[in-house]
C-alpha positions in Angstrom: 78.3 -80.8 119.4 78.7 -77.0 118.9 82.0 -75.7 117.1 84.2 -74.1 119.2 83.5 -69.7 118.8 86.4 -67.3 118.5 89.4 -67.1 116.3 92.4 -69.2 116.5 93.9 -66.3 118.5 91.2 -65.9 120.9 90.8 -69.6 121.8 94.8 -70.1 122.6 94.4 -67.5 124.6 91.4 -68.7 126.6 94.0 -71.9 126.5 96.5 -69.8 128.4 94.3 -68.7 131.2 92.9 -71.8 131.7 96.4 -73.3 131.9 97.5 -70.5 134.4 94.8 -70.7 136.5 94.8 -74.4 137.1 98.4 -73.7 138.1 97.5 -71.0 140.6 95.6 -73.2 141.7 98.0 -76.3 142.5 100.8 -73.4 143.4 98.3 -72.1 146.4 97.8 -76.0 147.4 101.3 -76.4 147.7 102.5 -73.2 149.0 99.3 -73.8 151.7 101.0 -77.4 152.1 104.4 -75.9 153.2 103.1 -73.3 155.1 101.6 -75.8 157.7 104.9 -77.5 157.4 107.4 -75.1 158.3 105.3 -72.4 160.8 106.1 -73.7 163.9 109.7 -73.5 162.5 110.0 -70.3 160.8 113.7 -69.1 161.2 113.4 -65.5 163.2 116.2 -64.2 161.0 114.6 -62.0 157.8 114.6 -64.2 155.0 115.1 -63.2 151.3 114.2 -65.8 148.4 115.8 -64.6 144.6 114.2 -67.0 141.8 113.7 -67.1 138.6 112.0 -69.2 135.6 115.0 -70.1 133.5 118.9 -69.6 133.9 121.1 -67.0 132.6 119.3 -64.3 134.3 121.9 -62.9 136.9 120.6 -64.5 139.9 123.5 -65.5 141.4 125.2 -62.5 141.2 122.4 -60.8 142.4 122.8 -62.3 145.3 126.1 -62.1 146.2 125.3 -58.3 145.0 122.7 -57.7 148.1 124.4 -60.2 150.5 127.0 -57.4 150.4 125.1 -54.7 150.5 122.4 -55.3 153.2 124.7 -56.9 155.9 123.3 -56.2 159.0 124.5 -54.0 161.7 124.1 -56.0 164.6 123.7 -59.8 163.3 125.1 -61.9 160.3 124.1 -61.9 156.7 124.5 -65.3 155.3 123.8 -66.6 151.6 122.4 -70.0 151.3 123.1 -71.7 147.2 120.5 -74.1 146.9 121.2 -74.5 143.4 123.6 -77.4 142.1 126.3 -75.3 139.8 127.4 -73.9 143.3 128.3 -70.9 141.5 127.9 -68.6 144.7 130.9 -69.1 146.1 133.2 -68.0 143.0 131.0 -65.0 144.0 132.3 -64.2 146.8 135.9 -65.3 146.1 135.5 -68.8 148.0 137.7 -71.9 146.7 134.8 -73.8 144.2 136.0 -77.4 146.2 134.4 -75.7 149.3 132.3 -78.4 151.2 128.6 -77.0 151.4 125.1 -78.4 152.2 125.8 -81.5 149.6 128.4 -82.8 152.1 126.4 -82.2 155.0 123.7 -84.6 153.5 126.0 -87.2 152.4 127.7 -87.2 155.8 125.1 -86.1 158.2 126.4 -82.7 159.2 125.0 -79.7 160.2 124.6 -76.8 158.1 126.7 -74.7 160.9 129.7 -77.1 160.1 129.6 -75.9 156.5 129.3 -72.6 156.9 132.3 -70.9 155.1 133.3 -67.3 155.9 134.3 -64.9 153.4 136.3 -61.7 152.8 133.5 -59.7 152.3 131.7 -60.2 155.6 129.4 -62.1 154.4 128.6 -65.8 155.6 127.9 -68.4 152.6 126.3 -71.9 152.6 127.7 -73.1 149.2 125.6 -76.6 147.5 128.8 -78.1 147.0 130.3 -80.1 144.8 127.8 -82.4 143.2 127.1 -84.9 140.4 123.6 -86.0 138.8 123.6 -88.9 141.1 123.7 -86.6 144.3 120.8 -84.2 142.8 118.3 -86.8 142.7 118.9 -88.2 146.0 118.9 -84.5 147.1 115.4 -84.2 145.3 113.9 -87.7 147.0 115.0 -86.5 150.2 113.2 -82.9 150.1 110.2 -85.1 148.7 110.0 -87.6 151.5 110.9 -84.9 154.2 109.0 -81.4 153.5 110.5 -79.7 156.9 114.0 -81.1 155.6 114.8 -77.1 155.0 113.5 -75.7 158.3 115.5 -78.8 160.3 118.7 -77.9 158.8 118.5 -74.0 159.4 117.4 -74.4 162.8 121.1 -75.7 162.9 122.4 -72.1 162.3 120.6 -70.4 164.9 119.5 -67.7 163.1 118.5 -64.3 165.0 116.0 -61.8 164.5 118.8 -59.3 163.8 120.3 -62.0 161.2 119.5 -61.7 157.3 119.6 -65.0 154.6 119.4 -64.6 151.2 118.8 -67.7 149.7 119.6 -68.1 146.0 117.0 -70.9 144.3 117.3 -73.2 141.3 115.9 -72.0 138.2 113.0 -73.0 137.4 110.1 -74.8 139.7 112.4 -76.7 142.1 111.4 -79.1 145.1 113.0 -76.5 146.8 110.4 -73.8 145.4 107.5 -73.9 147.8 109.6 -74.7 151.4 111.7 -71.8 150.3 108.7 -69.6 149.5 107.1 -70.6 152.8 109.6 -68.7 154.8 110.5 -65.9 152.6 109.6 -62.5 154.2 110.3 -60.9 150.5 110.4 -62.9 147.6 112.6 -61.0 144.4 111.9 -62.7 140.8 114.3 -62.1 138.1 113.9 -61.7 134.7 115.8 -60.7 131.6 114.5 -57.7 129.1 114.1 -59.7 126.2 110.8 -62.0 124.6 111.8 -65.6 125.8 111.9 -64.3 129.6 108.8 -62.6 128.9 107.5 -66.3 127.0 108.1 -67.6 130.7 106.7 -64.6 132.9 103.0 -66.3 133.1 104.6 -69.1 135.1 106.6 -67.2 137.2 103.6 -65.1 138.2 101.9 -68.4 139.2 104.1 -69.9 141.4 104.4 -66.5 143.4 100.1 -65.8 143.0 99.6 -67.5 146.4 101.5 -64.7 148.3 100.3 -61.6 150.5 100.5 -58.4 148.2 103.5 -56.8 149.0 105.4 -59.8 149.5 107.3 -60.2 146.3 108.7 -58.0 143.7 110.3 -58.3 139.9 113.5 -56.8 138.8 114.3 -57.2 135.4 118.1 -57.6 135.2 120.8 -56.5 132.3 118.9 -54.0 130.3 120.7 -52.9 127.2 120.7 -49.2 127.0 122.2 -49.6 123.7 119.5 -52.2 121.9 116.0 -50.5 121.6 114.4 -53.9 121.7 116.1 -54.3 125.6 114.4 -50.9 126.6 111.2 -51.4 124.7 110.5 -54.9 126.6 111.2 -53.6 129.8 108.7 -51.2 129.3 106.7 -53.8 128.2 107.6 -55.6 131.6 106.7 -52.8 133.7 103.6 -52.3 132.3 102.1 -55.7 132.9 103.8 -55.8 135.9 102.5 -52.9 137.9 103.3 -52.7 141.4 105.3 -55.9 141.4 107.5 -54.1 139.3 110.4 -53.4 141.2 113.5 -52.1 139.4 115.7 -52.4 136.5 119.6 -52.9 136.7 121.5 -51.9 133.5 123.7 -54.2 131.3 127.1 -53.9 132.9 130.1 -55.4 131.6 132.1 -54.7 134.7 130.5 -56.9 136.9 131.7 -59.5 134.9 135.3 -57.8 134.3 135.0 -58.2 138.8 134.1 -61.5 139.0 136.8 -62.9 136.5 139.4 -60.6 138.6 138.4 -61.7 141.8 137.2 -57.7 142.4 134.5 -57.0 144.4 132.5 -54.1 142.4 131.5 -52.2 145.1 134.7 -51.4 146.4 135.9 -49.2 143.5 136.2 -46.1 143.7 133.2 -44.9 141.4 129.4 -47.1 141.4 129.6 -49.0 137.4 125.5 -47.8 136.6 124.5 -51.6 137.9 126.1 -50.9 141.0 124.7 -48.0 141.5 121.3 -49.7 140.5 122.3 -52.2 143.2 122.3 -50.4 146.0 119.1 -48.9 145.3 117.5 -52.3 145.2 119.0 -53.1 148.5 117.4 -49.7 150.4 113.7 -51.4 148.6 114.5 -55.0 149.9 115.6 -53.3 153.5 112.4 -51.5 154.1 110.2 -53.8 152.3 111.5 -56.8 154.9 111.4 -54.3 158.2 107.7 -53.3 157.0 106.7 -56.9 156.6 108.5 -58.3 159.7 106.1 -55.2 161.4 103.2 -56.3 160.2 103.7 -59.6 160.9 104.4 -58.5 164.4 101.0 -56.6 164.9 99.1 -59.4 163.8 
């Protein structure tokens, strides 16, 4: 049997590919798998996913970010927290014992009787209050029922002049490929520093299987002040090409809002990640509009 060629180097990195490609591969199987699930039931509102590979990114506040900024016009913008620390509604200044789609499960309800309205305009389907116990049978229930998502939005009656943002659990979720099966724009997040980039590879496989165009990175809390936070996200733009979307700065009042109960973007001068914000938004608008277009002509 011939020795294996290459340095040590080279061959864990022939390791890698392998390893990503093979989950492509399964990711595309999946994704496939859901989209033949869910297309006769696509909600007509514009749908926008926010992931990530691990926690502590921002996502959350991300989305409570954009849920404010890109309410619609003439229809609702409503947040959907699929992800069990039910942090969204602290957010958006909601009590944390607010029922939310947890409840509905474990007393048959409709999403629409869950629905909680906040100050800011913007609808919000909190998780809920939860324990381990009702994550797993949350979990065996997506796995025995794929449409499970698509049945329980078709309960809000979502318009084509309606947006939903739906914030994911970190990480690759049951809720993953339904949620990226409906997504008209997918945004991943990831942090400036090397363990988010340790974990980019898998993020990029799970979103491979989607049209060009369809998703985007933003690399959150970039620390103007540590030349190791600027250099990766250079780094991070670089490999990322035209997925890259945008980077928001480290910004301590965001947090400073969110332990006052302040909503940022009602002060009277933009912080720099609010400012950052709002440009984010103007992308996800158009990139949404262009796609729903698209989708349209063909």
């Amino acid at each position: 049997m011939e020795a294996p060629r290459g340095s040590l180097s080279e061959r864990l990195q022939a390791l890698a590919r392998e390893r990503r490609s093979q989950a492509e591969a399964h990711n595309r199987r999946a994704l496939d798998r859901a989209l033949r699930a869910q297309s006769a039931q696509r909600p007509q509102a514009r749908v926008i996913a926010v992931l990530s590979a691990k926690g502590g990114v921002g996502k959350t506040t991300l989305v409570a970010a954009l849920g404010k900024l890109l309410q619609r016009p003439a229809g609702r913008t409503l947040v959907l927290d699929l992800d069990a620390q039910n942090a969204l509604v602290s957010h958006l200044q909601l009590p944390r014992a607010s029922a939310g789609i947890n409840q509905a499960r474990l007393h048959d309800l409709g999403w629409s009787e869950v629905l909680c309205h906040s100050a800011a305009g913007v609808d919000c389907l909190p998780f809920g209050p939860s324990n381990a116990a009702d994550q797993r049978a949350f979990e065996a229930q997506l796995a025995d029922n794929p449409s499970y998502l698509m049945e329980q939005l078709a309960d809000l009656e979502l318009g084509k002049d309606d947006l939903l943002l739906i914030d994911t659990p970190s990480g690759a979720s049951p809720w993953l490929h339904p949620v990226l099966a409906i997504a008209d724009q997918v945004l991943a997040v990831t942090l400036a520093d090397a363990a988010s980039y340790l974990v980019l590879d898998k993020l990029q496989s799970w979103l491979a299987p989607l049209p060009a165009g369809h998703c985007a990175f933003l690399v959150n809390q970039v620390d103007a002040r540590n030349p190791l936070s600027e250099d990766m996200s250079e780094v991070l733009r670089q490999q990322l090409g035209s997925q890259w979307l945008a980077s928001v700065p480290l910004d301590h009042q965001l947090g400073e809002a969110l332990a006052f109960d302040q909503d940022p973007f009602q002060q009277t001068v933009d912080s720099p990640a609010c400012q950052a914000l709002r440009s984010v938004a103007a992308d996800l608008a158009q990139r949404i509009e262009q796609h729903r277009e698209e989708t349209s002509a063909s």
